[in-house]
C-alpha angles and dihedrals in degrees: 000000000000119000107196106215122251109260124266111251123200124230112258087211092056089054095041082047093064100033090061079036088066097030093053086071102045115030116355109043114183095016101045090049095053090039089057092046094051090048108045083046075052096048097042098054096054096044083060105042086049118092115270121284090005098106132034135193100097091138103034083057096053092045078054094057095029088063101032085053091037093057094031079059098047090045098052090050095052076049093057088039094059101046091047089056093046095048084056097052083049092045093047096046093047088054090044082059 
């Protein structure tokens, strides 16, 4: 007697992972970027704690957390970038006084 097998479901987390990943780049910034690495770190724990096979989404979590760190990244370094300019206007008007 043939069992079919129960149907593979997706993590929702995964899905909701990649969506804020890409929409960290396009619409919501800094949101969009944490929303998509909580919730890849979410998606792929469940995927792991459930039984094997059961739920899928590996990689459309990672793309989640490969694009939210990639632009959090991004983001801290254009950070780092501003206040150093700024420290140098502010060093090169205090030596022109």
């Amino acid at each position: 007697m043939n069992v079919p097998a129960s149907p593979r479901q997706t993590s929702t987390m995964a899905v909701i992972s990649l969506i804020f990943g890409v929409l960290s780049w396009c619409v919501l910034p800094f949101i969009g970027a944490v929303v998509a690495v909580v919730c890849g770190h979410s998606a792929r724990s469940e995927i792991r704690r459930a039984p094997p096979g059961s739920i899928e989404g590996d990689g459309m979590a990672l793309a989640g957390l490969i694009l939210g760190w990639a632009h959090l990244a991004l983001l801290i370094l254009l950070v780092f970038i501003l206040f150093m300019f700024l420290g140098g206007l502010a060093f090169f008007a205090h030596l022109a006084h």
